[in-house]
N, C-alpha and C positions, 0 to 999 in steps of 0.2 A: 504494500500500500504506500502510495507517494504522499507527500508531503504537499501536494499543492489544491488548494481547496477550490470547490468547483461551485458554479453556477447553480442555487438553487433552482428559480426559473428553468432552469434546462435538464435536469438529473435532480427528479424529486426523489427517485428513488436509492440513491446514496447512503450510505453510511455515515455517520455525524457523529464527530467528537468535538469537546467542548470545555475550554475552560472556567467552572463556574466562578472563578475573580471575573475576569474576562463578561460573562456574561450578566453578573452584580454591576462593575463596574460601568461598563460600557455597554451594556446591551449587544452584547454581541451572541453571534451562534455561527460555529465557524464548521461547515460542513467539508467531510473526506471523502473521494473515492470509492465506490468497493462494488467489488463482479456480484453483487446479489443486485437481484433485475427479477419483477414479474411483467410475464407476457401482457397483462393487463392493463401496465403502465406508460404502453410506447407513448400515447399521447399525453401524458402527465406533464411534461412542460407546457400543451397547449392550457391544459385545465387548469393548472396552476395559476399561469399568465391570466386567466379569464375570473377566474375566483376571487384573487389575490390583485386589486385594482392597484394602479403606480400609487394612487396619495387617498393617503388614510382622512378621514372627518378633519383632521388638524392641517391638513395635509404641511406635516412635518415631517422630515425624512433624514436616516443616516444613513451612515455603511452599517451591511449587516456580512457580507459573506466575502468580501474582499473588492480592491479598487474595478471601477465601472459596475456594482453590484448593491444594491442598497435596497434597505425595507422602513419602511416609516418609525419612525420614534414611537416606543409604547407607554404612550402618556397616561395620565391617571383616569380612571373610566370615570365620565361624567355620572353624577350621583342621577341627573336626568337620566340621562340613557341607562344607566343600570335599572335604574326606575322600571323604564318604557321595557326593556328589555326580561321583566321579572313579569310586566301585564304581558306582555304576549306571550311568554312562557306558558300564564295561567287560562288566557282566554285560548288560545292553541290545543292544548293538552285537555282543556274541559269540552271543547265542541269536537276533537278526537273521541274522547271516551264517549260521548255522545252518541255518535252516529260510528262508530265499529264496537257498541256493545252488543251487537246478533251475531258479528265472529268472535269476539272474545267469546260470548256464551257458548257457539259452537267449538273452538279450539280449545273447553275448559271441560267440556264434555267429553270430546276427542281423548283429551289427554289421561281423562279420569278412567275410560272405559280399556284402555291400551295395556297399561300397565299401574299395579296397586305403589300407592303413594299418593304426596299431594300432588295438589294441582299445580300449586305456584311454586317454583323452587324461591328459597329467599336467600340470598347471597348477600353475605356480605363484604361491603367495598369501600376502597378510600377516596374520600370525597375531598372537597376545598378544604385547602392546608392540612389534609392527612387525616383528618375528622370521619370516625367511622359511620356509617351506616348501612340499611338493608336496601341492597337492588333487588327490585321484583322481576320475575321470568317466569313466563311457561317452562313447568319442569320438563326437559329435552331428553332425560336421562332415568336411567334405572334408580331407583331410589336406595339413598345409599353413597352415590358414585364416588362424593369428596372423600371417602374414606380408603379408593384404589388413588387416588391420584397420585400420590408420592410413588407407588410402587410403579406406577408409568411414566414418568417422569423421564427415565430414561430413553423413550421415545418421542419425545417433545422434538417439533419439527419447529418450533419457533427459537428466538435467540434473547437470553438474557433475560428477564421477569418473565417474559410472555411464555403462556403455554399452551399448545395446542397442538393436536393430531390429528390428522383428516379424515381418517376411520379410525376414532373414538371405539372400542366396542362397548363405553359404557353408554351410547348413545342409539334409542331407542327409534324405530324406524320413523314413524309419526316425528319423532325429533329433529329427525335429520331433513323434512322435508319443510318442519320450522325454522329449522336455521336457514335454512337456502333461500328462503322470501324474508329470513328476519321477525317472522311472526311470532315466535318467542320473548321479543323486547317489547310486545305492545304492551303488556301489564308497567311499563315503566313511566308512560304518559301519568299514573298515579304517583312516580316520585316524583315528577317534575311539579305535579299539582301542590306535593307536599313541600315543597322548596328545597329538597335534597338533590335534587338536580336540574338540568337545563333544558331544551331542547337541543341547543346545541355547545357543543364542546369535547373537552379530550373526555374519553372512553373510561368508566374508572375501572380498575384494576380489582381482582378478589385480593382480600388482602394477602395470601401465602405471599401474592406476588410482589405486592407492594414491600415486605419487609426485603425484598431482593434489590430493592431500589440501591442505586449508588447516591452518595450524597446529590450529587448535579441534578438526579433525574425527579427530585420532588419539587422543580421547579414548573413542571405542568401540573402541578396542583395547586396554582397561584388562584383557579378560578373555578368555579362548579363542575362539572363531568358534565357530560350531555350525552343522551340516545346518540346520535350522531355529531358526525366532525367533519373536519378538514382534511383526516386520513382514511376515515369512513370513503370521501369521497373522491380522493387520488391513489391510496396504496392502500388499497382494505386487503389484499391477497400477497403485501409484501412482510417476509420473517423477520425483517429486522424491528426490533425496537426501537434502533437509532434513527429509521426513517419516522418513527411512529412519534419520537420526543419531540425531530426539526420539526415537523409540520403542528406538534401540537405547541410548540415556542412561537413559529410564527404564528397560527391563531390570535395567540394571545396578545403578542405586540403589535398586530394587526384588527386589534377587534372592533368593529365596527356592528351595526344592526343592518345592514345593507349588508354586509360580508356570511351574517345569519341566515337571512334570507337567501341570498345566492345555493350558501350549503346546502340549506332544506328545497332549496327547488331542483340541486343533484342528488339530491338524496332518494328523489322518487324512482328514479328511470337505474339508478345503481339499485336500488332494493327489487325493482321489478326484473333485471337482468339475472337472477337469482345466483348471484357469485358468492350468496355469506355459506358460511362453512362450522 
């Protein structure tokens, strides 16, 4: 791996390391090279470029990734816009549960009649500044499963916190066809109602995974979790976690409510292309 950092815009799907002086200090997020690449990402620089607008609401701007390369200043969220951005959390997620409570009903039935256990799996995860609490899911899996995890661990196809298998065999067939449309996150429109999370933002983590955090990496927990993200909607199918922090850094020093919007209107046509896993 070389020494010379590359073009987010161009190679969202890179490998990032990061000085956290460097990024206290300065705001910075200095990304590396690296031959992990999914198929799914060739246009990731176009989406990036289209997501991620040149000037932010301040439109105030530095270096972020090295000279001719720059990402806006991440100034302080306006106490307005957090505001504005907590109503539409609530007004969003209340007229969701509204009008897909006959699929919840049916996927809750579904799940009940497949295999014995509950309905909802309750996980729990690390939210804004490390603060625990419960993510709701459709339970996907055999009930029980958190208690094989450790012993499969050694087949973790993911890198570094993250963990995950592509054929799970604790993962129950009904599950596996939730995950693929994502329909197992809809019971989470009720955290977001509760203010434990967002609609949009970084993904929160179970916590096994969170205690794996390197000091640097509890720096995307500067802000709520959210059903979806940034990476949700450029590299949801890429292993790296270091892809998974740049995109959830920049989020964060790019946040805007138009930048929200954007994600949640890629979010529909990624969830309908049934890539989740």
């Amino acid at each position: 791996m070389d020494g010379n950092p590359f073009d987010l815009q161009r190679q969202a799907t890179g490998q990032s390391t990061s000085s956290p002086g460097l990024v206290v200090r300065h705001r910075r997020v200095e990304c590396r090279n690296s031959a992990t690449r999914a198929p799914s990402l060739q246009s990731a620089a176009k989406i990036l470029g289209l997501v991620l607008s040149e000037t932010d609401r301040n439109g105030l701007r530095e270096n972020a990734v090295g000279r001719g390369n720059s990402l806006p200043r991440a100034g302080a969220v306006l106490i307005s816009s957090s505001s504005l951005k907590r109503i539409i959390d609530v007004a969003l997620s209340g007229i969701a549960l509204l009008f897909l409570w006959p699929l919840l009903l049916v996927i809750a039935v579904a799940v009940k009649l497949e295999s014995p256990g509950p309905i909802i799996y309750r996980s729990l995860r690390a939210g804004k500044k490390g603060q625990k609490f419960v993510c709701y899911k459709f339970r996907t899996m055999l009930d029980g499963a958190d208690e094989l995890k450790d012993s499969l661990r050694r087949f973790n196809e993911r890198r570094d916190p993250f963990f995950k298998i592509a054929n799970d065999p604790r993962v129950t067939r009904l599950g596996r066809f939730l995950r693929k449309y994502s329909l197992d996150e809809l019971p989470q429109f009720w955290n977001v109602s509760k203010g434990n999370m967002s609609l949009v933002g970084p993904r929160p983590h179970p916590i096994d995974d969170y205690t794996r955090y390197r000091p640097g990496d509890h720096r995307r927990l500067e802000v709520k979790p959210g059903i979806t993200g940034l990476w949700q909607v450029i590299a949801r199918t890429n292993p790296s976690f270091a892809t998974c922090l740049a995109l959830d850094l920049a989020y964060i020093r790019r946040w805007s409510l138009l930048l929200d919007c954007r994600i949640l209107l890629k979010t529909i046509p990624e969830v309908l292309s049934g890539n989740g896993e």
